[in-house]
N, C-alpha and C positions, 0 to 999 in steps of 0.2 A: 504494500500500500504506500502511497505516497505521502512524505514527510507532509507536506503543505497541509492534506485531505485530514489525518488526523490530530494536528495543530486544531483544525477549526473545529473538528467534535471535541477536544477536551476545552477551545474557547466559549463552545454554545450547546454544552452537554443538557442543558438543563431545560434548555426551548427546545432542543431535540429530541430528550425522553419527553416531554409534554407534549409536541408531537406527534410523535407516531406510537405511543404506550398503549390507546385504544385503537388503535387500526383496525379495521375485523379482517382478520386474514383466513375466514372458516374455510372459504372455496380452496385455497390453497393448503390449507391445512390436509383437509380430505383427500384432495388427490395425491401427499405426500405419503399422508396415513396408512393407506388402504394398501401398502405394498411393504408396511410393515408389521413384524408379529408383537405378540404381546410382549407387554414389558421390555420392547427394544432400546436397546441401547443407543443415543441422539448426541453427534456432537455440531453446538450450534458456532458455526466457525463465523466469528465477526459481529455478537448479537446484540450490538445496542443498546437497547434499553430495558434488554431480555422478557421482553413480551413475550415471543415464540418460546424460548426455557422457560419457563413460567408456563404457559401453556400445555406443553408436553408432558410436564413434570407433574400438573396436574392431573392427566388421564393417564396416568401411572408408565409415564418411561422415563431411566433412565439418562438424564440430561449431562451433558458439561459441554463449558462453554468459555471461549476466550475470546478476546475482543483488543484492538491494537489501543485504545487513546484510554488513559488513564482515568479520568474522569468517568465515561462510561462505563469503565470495570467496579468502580465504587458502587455507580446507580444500579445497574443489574445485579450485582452482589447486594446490593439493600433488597433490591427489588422483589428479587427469585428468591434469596437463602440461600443460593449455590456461591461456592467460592470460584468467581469468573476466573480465570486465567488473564494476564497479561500477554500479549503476544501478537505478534505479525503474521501474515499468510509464509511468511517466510521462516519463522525460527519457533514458531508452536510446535510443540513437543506432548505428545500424549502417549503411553506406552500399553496403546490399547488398539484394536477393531472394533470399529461399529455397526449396526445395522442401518445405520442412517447417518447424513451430514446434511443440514440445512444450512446454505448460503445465501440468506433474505439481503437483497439487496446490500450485498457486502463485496462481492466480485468482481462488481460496475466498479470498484476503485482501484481493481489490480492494471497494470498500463499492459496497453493490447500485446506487445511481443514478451511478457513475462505470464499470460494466462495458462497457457495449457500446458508449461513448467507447473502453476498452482493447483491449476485444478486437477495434474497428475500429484503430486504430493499428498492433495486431501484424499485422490480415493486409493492413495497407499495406505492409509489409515480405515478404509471399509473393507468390511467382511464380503468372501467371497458372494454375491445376488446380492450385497447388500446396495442400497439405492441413494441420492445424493439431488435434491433441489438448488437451483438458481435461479436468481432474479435478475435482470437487467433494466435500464431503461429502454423503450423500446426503440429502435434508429438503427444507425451505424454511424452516428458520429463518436470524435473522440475530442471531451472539451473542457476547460477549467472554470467553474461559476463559485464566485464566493472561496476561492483557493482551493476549493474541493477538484479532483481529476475526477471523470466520468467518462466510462468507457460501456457505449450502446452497442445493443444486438437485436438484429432481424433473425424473424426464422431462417434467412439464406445462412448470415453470416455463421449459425450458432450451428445450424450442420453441418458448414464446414468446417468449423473447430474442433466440434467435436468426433467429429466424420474420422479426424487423424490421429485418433483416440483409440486403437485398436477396441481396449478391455473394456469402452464403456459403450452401451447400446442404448438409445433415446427410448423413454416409456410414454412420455408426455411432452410438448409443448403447444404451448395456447398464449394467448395474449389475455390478459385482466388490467384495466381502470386501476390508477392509483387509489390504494384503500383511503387515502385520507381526506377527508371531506372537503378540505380548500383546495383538493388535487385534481378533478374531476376530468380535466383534458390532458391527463399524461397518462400513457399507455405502459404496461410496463408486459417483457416475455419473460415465460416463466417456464423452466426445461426442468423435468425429472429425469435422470439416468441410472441404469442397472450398470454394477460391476461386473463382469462375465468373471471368471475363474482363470482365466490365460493371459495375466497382467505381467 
């Protein structure tokens, strides 16, 4: 993640969990859910204001969760009750498999030629079938607003990404309306992937 992007979540942690803390993320929730077993094991990589861990953890799974900007590690650790992790897409360390990685709107800030380094790194940490959500903004642009980096995907771009991906197979992509209610004209896509077993 870029130094600039999490400068500005630990300068505006506070208008950002207030933000998006009520989001209703069910539709997505669901189509994440439904390709996990019980009591799965979820690591929520990058989680903000730990809504979604807080969520999970409430219909009994197994949550952890790290997040790069210091300040948001606090919030979500008040938040959830989970001790968040400190950590970057680059040097998080968990000495586990999952049955699940959710990457809400956390991905959009890795810079386009270091992604599919990341997003191989996270599904070295999932279990063989196990499954892995992302969010992006919807586009193909790549831009800096408010010092934030933001890197968009269309359903062209994000299967050819993933496409070079041998071990992971698309289950799901769809496009969904920003959850947040002053958001109503940003589009955001939103891809589930299976890990095959030949990684």
């Amino acid at each position: 993640m870029v130094k600039n992007t999490v400068e500005y979540y630990d300068r505006n942690a506070e208008s950002f969990f207030s933000g998006t803390v009520n989001a209703d993320m069910s539709d997505q929730y669901s189509r994440f859910e439904k390709y996990l077993p019980l009591g799965a094991s979820i690591l929520d990589a990058g989680c903000g204001s730990g809504r979604d861990s807080r969520h999970f953890m409430n219909i009994g799974f197994a949550v952890s969760a790290f997040d790069a900007s210091d300040e948001m590690v606090k919030l979500s650790s008040d938040f959830t009750g989970l001790e968040v992790k400190k950590a970057t897409f680059d040097d998080f360390d968990f000495n586990k498999e999952f049955d699940g990685i959710w990457t809400c709107a956390s991905l959009l800030h890795v810079r386009r030629e270091s992604l599919k380094t990341v997003i191989g790194r996270l599904a070295s940490h999932l279990k063989d079938n196990g499954v892995m959500y992302m969010s992006f903004k919807y586009g193909t642009a790549e831009y800096v607003k408010d010092g934030r980096y933001f890197n968009c995907y269309d359903e062209d771009g994000i299967r050819k990404l993933l496409g070079s991906i041998s071990y992971l197979s698309i289950l799901d992509i769809y496009q969904s309306l920003d959850a947040r209610k002053d958001r109503k004209d940003e589009y955001w896509l939103n891809v589930i992937v299976r890990k095959t077993s030949d990684q």
